[in-house]
C-alpha positions as CSV (number, residue, x, y, z in Angstrom):
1,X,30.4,-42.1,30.6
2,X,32.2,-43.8,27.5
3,X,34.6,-46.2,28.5
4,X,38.3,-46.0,26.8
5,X,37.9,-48.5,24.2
6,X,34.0,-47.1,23.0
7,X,36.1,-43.6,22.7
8,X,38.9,-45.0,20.6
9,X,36.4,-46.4,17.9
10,X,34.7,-43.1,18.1
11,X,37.8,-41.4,16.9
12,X,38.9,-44.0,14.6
13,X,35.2,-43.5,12.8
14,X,35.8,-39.8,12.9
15,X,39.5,-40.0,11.3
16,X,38.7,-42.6,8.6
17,X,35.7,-41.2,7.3
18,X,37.0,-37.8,7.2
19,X,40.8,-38.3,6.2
20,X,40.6,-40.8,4.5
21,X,37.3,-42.1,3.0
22,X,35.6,-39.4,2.0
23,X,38.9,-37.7,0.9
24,X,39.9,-40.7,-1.1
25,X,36.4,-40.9,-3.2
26,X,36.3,-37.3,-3.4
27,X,39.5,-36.9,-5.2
28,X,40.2,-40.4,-6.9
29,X,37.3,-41.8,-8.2
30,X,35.8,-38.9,-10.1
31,X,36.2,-39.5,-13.8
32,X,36.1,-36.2,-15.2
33,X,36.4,-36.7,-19.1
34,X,33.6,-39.6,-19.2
35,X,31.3,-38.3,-16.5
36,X,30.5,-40.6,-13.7
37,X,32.7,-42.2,-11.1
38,X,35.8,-44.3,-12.7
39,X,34.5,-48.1,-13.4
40,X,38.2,-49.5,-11.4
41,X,41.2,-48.2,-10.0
42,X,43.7,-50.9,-9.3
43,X,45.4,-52.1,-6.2
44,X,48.5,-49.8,-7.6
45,X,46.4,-47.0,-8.0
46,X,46.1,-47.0,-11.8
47,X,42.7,-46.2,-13.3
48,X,41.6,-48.3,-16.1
49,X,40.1,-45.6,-18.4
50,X,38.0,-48.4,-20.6
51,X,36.4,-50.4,-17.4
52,X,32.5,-50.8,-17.6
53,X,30.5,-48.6,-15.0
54,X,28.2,-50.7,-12.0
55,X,25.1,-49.7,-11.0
56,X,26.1,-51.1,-7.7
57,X,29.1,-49.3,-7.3
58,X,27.4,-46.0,-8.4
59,X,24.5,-46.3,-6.5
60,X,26.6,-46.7,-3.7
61,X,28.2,-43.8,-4.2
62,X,25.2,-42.0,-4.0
63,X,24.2,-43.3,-0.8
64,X,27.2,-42.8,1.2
65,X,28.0,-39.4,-0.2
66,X,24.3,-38.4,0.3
67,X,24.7,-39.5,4.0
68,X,27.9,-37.5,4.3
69,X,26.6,-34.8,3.2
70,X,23.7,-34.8,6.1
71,X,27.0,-35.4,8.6
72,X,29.7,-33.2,6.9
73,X,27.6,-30.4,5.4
74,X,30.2,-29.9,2.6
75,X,29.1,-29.0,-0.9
76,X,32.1,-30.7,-2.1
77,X,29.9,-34.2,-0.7
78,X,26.3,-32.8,-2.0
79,X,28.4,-32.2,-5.4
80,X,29.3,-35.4,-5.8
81,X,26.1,-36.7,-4.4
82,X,24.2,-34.8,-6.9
83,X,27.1,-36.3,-9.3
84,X,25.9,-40.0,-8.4
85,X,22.3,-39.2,-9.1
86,X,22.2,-37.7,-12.2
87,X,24.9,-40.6,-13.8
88,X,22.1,-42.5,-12.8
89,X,19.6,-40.9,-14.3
90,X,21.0,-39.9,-17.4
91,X,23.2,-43.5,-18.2
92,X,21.8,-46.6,-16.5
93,X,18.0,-45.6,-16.3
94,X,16.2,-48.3,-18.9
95,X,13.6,-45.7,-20.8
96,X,11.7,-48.5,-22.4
97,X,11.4,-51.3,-20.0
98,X,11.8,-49.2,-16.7
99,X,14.5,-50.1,-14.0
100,X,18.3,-49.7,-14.3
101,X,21.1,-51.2,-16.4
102,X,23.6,-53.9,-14.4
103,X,26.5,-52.0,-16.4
104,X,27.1,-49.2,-18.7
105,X,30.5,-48.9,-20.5
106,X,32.9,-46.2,-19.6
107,X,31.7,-43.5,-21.7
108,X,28.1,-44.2,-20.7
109,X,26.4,-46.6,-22.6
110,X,23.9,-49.5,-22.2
111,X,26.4,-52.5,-21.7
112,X,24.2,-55.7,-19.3
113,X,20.9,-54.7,-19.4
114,X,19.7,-57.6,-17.0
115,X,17.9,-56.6,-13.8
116,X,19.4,-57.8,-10.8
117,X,17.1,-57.1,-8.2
118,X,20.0,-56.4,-5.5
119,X,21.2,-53.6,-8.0
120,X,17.5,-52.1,-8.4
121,X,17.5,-52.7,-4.1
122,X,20.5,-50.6,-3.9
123,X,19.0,-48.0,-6.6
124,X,16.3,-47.2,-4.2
125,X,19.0,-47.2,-0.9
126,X,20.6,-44.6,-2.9
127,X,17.5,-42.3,-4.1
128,X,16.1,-42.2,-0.8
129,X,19.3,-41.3,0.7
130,X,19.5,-38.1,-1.8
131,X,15.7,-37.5,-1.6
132,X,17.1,-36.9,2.5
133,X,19.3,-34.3,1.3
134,X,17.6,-32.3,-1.6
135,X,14.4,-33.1,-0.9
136,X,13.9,-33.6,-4.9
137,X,10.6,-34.9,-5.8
138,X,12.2,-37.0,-8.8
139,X,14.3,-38.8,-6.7
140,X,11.1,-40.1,-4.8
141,X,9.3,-40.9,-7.3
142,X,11.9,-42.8,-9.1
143,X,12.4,-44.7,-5.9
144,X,9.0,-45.7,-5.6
145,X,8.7,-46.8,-8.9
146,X,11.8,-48.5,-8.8
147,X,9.9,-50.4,-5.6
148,X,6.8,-51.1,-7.5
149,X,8.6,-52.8,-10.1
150,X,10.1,-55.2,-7.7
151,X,7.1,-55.9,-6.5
152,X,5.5,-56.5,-10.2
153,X,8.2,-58.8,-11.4
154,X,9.9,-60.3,-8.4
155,X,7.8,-61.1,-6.2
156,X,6.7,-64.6,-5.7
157,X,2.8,-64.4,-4.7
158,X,2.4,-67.9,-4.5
159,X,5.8,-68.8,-2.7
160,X,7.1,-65.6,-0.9
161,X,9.9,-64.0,-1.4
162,X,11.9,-62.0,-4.6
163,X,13.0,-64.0,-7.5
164,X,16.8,-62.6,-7.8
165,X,16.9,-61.1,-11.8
166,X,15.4,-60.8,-14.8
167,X,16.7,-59.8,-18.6
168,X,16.4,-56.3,-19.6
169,X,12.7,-56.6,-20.4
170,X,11.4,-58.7,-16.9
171,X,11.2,-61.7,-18.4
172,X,12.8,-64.9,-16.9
173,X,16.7,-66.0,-17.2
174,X,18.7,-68.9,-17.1
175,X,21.9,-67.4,-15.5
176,X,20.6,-65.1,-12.4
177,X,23.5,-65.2,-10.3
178,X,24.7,-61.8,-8.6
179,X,28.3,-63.0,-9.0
180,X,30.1,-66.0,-10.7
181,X,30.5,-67.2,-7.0
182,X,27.5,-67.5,-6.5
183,X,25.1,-70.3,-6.7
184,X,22.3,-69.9,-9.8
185,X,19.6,-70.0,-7.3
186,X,16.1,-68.5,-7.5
187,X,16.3,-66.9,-4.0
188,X,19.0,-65.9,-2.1
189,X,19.8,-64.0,1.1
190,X,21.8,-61.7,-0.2
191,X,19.3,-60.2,-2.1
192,X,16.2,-60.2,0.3
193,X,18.8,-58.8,2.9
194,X,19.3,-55.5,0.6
195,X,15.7,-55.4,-0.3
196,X,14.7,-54.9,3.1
197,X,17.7,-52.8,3.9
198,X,16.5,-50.3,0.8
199,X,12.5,-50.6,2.1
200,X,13.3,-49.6,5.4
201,X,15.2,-46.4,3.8
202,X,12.9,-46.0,1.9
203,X,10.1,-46.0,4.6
204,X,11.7,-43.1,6.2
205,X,10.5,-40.7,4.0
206,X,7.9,-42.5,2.3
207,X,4.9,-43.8,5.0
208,X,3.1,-46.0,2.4
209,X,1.1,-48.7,4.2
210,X,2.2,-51.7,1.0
211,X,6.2,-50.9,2.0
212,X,5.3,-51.5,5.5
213,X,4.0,-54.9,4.8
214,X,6.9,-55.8,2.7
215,X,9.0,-54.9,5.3
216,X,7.7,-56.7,7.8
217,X,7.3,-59.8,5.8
218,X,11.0,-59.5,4.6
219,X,11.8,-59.6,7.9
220,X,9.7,-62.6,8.6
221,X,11.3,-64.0,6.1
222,X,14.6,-63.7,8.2
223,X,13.1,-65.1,11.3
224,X,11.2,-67.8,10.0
225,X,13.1,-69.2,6.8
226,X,16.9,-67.4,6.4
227,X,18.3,-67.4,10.0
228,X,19.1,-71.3,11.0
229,X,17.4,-72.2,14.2
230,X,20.2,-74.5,14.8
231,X,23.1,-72.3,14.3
232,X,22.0,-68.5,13.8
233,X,23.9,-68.5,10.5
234,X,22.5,-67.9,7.9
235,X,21.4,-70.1,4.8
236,X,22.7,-68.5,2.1
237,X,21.1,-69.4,-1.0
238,X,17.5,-71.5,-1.8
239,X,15.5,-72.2,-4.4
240,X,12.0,-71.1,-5.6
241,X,10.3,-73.4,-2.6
242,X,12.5,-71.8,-0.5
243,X,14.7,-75.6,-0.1
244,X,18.1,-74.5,1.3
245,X,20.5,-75.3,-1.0
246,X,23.9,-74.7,0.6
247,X,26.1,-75.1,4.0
248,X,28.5,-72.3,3.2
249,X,28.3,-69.8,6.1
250,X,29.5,-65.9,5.7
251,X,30.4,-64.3,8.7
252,X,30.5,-61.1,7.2
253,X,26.4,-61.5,6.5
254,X,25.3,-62.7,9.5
255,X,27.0,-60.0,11.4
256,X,26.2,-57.5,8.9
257,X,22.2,-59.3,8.9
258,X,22.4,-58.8,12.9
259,X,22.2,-55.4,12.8
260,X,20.3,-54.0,9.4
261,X,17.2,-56.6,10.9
262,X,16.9,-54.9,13.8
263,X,17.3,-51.4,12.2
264,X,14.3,-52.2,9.7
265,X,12.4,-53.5,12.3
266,X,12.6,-50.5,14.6
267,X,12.2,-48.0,11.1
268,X,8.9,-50.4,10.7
269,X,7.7,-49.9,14.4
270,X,6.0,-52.9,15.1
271,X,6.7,-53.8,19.1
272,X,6.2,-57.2,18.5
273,X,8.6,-57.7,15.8
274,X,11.1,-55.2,17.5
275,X,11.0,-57.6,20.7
276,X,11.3,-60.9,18.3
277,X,14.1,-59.4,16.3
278,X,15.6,-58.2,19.4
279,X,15.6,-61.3,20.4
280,X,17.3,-63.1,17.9
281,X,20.4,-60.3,17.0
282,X,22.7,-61.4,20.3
283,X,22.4,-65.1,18.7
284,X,23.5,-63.9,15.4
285,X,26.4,-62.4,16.2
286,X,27.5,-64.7,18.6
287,X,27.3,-67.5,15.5
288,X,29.4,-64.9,13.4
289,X,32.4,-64.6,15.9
290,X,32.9,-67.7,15.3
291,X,34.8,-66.3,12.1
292,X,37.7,-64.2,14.0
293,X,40.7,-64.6,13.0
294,X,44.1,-65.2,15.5
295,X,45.3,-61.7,14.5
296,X,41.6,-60.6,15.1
297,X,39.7,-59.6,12.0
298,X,36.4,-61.5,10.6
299,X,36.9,-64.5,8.1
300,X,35.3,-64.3,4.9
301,X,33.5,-67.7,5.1
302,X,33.7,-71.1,5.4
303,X,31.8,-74.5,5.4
304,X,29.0,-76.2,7.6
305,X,30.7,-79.4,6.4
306,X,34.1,-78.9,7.0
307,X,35.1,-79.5,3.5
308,X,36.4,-75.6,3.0
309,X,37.3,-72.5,4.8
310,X,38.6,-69.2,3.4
311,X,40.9,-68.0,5.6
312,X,41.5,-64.8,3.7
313,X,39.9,-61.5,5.2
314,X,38.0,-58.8,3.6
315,X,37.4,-55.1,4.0
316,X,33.6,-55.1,4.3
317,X,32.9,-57.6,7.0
318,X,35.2,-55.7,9.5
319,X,33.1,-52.4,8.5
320,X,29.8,-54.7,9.2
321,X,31.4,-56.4,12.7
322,X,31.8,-52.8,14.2
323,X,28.4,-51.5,13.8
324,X,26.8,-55.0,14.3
325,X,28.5,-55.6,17.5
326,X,28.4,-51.8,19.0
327,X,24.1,-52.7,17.9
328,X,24.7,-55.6,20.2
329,X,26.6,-54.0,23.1
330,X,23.3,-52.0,22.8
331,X,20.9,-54.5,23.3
332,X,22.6,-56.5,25.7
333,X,25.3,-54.1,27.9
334,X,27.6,-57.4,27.6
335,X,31.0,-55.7,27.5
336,X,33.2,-58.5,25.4
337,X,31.1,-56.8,22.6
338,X,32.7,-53.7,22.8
339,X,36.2,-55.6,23.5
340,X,35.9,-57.3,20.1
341,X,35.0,-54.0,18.2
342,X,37.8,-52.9,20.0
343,X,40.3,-55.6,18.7
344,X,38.8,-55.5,14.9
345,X,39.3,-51.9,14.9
346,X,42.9,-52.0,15.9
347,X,43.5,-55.1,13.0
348,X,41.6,-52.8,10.6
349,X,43.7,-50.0,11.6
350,X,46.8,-52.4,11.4
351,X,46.2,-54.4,8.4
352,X,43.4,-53.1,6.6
353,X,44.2,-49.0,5.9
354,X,46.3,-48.4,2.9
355,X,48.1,-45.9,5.1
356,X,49.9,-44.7,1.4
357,X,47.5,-44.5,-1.3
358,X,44.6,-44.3,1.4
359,X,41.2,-46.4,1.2
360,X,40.7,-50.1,2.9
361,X,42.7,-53.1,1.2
362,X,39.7,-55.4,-0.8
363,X,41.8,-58.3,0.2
364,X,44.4,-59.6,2.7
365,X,45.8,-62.5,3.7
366,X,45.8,-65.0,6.7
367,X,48.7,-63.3,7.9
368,X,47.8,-59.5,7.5
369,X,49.5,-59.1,3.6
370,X,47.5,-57.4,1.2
371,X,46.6,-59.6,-1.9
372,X,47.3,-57.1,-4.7
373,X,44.9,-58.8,-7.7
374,X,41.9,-57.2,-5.8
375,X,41.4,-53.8,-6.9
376,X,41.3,-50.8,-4.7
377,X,38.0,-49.2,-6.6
378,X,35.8,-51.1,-8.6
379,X,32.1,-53.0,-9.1
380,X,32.1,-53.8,-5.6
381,X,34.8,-51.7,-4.2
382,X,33.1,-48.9,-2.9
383,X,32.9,-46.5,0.3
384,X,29.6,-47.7,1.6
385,X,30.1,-50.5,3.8
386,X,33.3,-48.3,5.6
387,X,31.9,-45.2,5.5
388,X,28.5,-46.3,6.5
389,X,30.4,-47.9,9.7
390,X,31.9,-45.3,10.7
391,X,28.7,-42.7,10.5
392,X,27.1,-45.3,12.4
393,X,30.0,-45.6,15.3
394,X,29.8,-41.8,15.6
395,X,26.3,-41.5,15.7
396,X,25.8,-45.0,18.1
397,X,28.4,-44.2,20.4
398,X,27.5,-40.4,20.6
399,X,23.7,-41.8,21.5
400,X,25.4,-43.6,24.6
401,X,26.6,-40.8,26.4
């Protein structure tokens, strides 16, 4: 029997997802004059017609409403699903050189050709979602091409690991940064997290003994090189030797690390990596509590050294913290895990939930106020990291009855 705390996140998953997070997407985002999902709505709800199209936010879109469609069984969600895929298809598909466009402009056309490898990662998360659904042969295939591309042109066979992007034709760039945050490193763990994350998806419907291997040796990679054996954070970004080349620490990653490790390793089926990994996930996110926040949300990062911390608080890593620490009440029975789900959900449910215009906030504040330069839709604003959480709470904490 479910205790009163694993109940209440059960039915905060089960109200967000359906009245608000698929309800929001369903009848916000759609741009119905340039086909598509709109490129940004802002904070105050106003589209902006003209803003270029992500491949990151589409193919999110197709993942989540491909999943919700397996859980909700409405048409509207395969509709929209369907939507996703052929937007993709039809606008950020690269004909000549294979792979997919980083941006398209709002009416469709080719707008940064480069290929960022996380993009192409989440490309293949999204196809074998909808391959789940419609069990459309294209959506296969153009998944596992997508994967042997990556494999072609990222992969280092000398070094290990996946280079992080390439211009439109594969060939090598000087800027390959996912975002101007970021450092303009060779390999990060951003990247090789959502590689994995997309292989393991993919593995699911796709028994190919090559994608096992890479899966396994991404999440060697994790073990042996990304996760810090003296902290359980995790390095962040390296370069081509695989030299660690930052003390910044995300708290939304490792928590968010924690749990899509384990869940590759146990689509990958290896008992001995299962039992490593296992191993390793309490240690995680123990390291990432060390982000909460006194009105009990997850930090967005800070510094090994001391020398920054930002003490503002984003949507995603509160989606991340629930399922990763529900993964670790799992593993371990340890109660406090399921106390600090509990006290993240209540702060999401408090601070996060546009309770008016509906969807998360992007941004708040140390003090719970929504920062209103963040937009509400957008290249990274999207409903996978929420509505992924809560399909996981349901399905988790309907497995522990």
């Amino acid at each position: 029997m479910v205790s009163e705390k694993i109940q209440w996140l059960k039915n905060f998953a089960v109200s967000e997802l359906n009245n608000d997070i698929l309800p929001f997407w369903r009848s916000k985002a759609v741009d119905g004059q340039n086909g598509g999902f709109y490129g940004e709505i802002s904070h105050h709800m106003q589209v902006v017609n003209q803003a270029p199209k992500g491949l990151i936010l589409h193919a999110r879109i197709l993942w989540t409403f491909s999943a919700a469609y397996a859980y909700t069984k409405k048409p509207e969600d395969l509709k929209l699903a369907e939507r996703a895929y052929k937007y993709l298809c039809d606008h950020f598909f690269d004909s000549e050189h294979g792979g997919y466009f980083w941006s398209v402009t709002f009416d469709g056309k080719p707008l940064d050709t480069k290929k960022q490898i996380y993009a192409q990662a989440f490309t293949i998360y999204g196809f074998s979602e909808y391959y789940k659904i419609t069990k459309d042969n294209g959506a296969l295939l153009r998944a596992t091409e997508l994967f042997n591309l990556i494999e072609k042109h990222s992969f280092d066979t000398e070094l290990n690991g996946y280079i992080d992007a390439f211009a439109q034709d594969w060939g090598e760039m000087s800027d390959i940064r996912l975002s101007v945050k970021d450092m303009n490193e060779k390999k990060t763990m951003n990247t090789h997290l959502h590689i994995v994350e997309a292989y393991a998806n993919l593995y699911t419907i796709w028994k190919n003994d090559v994608l096992a291997d890479k899966i396994e040796n991404l999440v060697r990679i994790f073990l042996d090189i990304i996760i810090s054996s003296s902290d359980y954070h995790l390095n962040l970004f390296f370069d081509e030797k695989w030299n660690n080349k930052s003390t910044v620490v995300s708290y939304g990653h490792d928590i968010e690390a924690g749990w899509l490790i384990h869940e590759s390793a146990l689509i990958h089926g290896s008992e001995s990596l299962i039992k490593e990994v296992e191993g390793i996930v309490p240690k995680i996110t123990r390291a990432a509590l060390e982000g909460l926040s006194e009105i009990g949300g997850l930090y967005h990062e800070a510094d090994r050294t001391g020398k920054h911390a930002d003490y503002e608080l984003e949507w995603w890593p509160q989606a991340e913290a629930l399922v990763g620490l529900i993964n670790t009440y799992q593993l371990t029975g340890e109660q406090k895990f399921v106390d600090i789900a509990y006290n993240i959900g209540t702060f999401t449910q408090k601070y996060m939930i546009d309770s008016k215009s509906g969807e998360w906030y992007y941004r708040i504040d140390k003090n719970g106020e929504p920062i209103e330069s963040y937009v509400k839709a957008g290249f990274w604003k999207c409903p996978y990291h929420n509505g992924r959480a809560c399909m996981e709470l349901i399905k988790r904490i309907e497995e522990l009855k």
